[in-house]
C-alpha positions as CSV (number, residue, x, y, z in Angstrom):
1,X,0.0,0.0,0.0
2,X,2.4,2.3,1.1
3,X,4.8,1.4,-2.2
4,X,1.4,2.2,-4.5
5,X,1.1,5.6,-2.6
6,X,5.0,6.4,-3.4
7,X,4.9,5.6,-7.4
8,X,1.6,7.9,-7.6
9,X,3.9,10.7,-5.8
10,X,6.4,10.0,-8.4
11,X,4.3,9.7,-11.4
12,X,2.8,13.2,-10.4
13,X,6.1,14.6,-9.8
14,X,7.5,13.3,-13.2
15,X,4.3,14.6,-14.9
16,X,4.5,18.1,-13.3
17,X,8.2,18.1,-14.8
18,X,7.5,17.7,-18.2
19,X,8.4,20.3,-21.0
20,X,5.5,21.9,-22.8
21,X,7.0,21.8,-26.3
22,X,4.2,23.8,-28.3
23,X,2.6,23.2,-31.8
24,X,3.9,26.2,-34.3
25,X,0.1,26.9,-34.5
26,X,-1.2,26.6,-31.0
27,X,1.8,29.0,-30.0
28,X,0.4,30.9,-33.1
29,X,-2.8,31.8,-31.3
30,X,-1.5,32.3,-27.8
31,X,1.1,34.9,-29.2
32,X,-1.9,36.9,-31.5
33,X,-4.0,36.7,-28.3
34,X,-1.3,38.6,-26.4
35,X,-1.0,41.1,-28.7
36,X,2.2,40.2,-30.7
37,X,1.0,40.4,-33.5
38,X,2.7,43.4,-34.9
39,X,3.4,44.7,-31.5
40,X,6.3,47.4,-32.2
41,X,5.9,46.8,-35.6
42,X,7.2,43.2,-35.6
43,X,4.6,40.5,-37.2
44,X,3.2,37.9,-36.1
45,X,5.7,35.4,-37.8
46,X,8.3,37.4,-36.4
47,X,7.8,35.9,-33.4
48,X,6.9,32.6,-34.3
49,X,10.4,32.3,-36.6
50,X,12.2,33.8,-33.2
51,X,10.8,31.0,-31.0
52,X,11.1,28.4,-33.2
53,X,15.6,29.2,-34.1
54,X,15.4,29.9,-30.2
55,X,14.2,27.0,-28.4
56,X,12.1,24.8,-30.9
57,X,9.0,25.6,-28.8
58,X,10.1,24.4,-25.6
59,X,8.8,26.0,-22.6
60,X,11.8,24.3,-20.3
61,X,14.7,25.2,-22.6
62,X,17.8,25.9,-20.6
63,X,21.3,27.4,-22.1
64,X,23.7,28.2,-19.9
65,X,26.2,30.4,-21.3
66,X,30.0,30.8,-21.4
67,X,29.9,34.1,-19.1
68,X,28.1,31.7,-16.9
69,X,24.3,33.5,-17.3
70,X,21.4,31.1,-18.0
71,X,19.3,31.6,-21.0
72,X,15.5,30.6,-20.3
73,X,12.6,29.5,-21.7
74,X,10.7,29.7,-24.9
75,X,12.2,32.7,-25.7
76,X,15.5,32.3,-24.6
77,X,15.9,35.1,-22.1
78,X,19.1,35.7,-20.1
79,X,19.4,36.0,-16.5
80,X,21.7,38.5,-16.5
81,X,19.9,41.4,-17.7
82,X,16.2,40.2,-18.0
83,X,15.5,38.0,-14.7
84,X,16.2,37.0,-11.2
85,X,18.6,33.6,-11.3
86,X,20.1,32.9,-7.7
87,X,22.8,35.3,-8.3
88,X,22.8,38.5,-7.0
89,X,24.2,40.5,-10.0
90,X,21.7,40.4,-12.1
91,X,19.8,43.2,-13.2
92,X,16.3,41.8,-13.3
93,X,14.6,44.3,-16.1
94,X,11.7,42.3,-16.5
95,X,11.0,41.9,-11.9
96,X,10.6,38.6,-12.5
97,X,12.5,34.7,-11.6
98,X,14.0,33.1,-14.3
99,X,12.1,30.0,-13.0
100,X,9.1,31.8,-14.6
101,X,10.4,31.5,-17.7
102,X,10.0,27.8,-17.6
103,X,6.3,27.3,-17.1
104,X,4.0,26.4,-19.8
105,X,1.9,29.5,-18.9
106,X,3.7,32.1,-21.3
107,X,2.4,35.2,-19.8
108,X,4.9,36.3,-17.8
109,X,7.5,35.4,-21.3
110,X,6.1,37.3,-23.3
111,X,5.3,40.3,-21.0
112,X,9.5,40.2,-20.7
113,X,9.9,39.7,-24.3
114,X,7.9,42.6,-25.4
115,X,10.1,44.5,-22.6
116,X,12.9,43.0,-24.4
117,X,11.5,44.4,-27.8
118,X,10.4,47.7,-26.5
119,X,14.1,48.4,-24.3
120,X,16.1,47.4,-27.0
121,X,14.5,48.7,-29.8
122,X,13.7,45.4,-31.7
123,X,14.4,41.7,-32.2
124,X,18.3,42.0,-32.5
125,X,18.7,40.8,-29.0
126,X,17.7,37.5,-30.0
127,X,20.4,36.3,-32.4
128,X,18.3,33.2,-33.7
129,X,15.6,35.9,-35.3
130,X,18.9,38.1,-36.2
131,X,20.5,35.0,-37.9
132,X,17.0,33.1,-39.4
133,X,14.6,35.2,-39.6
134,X,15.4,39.0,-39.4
135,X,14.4,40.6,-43.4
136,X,13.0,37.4,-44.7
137,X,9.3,36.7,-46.1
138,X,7.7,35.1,-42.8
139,X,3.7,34.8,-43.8
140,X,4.8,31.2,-44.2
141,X,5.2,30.8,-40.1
142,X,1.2,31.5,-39.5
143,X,-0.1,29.8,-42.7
144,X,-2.6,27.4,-42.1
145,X,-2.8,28.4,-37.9
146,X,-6.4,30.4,-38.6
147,X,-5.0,33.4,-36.9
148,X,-6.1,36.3,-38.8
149,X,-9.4,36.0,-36.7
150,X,-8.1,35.6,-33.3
151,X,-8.7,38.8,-31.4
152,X,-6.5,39.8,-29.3
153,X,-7.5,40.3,-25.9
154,X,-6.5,43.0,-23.7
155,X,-4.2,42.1,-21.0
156,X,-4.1,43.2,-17.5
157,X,-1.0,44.6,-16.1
158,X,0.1,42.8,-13.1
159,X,1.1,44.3,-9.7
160,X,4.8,43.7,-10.2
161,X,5.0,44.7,-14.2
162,X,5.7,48.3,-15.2
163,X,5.1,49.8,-18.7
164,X,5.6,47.1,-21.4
């Protein structure tokens, strides 16, 4: 009895550890719905192309780098500059922990990477859009996802965020 009780703790804990590797189209509509689309002036495929070169759509991507920073998450952010890692260094631009990053709720991603987009003026900062993606014809990245008639919903700013 007790050995049953201990593999169902396991099997949850396995389950709750688990990378969220999104479809190209499901992450498609959850970016539109956030407002991405076009937000600064960078399409919708933009982003799609970016998160694709950056972590093939993997919520729990991890890259640590040779400065010894951590890149995180779907998008790939750094925890020197953009979020709270356990060192105390780091700038934090975007008030939240890197361990955020990682879920497969992307809200508090993509309110850093349009901080991202909006402090650094564009989509240089992540070099697999700068290397794949940046001047090329990317309608091809939403085709067939039925997003031209997602609305996008207005989002709420949350305690902790400041202007995005």
């Amino acid at each position: 009895m007790k050995a049953a009780g201990v593999l169902v703790l396991i099997s949850c804990l396995v389950t709750v550890t688990e990378p969220k590797v999104y479809t190209r189209c499901k992450l498609a509509k959850i970016f539109a719905r956030a407002g991405l689309d076009n937000y600064k002036g960078f399409l919708l495929g933009n982003w799609i192309c970016m998160a694709y070169y950056e972590s093939h759509y993997n919520t729990s991507a991890l890259t640590t780098l040779k400065d010894g920073s951590t890149d995180y998450g779907i998008f790939q952010i750094n925890s020197f500059t953009w979020c709270r890692d356990k060192k105390l260094q780091e700038k934090n631009h975007c008030h939240i922990a890197c361990s955020d990053l990682l879920t497969d709720d992307l809200t508090d991603a993509i309110i850093c990477a349009k901080r991202i987009v909006k402090e650094t003026k564009g989509m240089n900062y992540w070099q697999g859009w700068k290397n794949n993606c940046e001047g090329q014809d990317l309608s091809e990245w939403k085709r067939g996802c039925e997003v031209s008639r997602v609305e996008t919903r207005p989002q709420m700013p949350r305690a902790d965020s400041h202007d995005v």
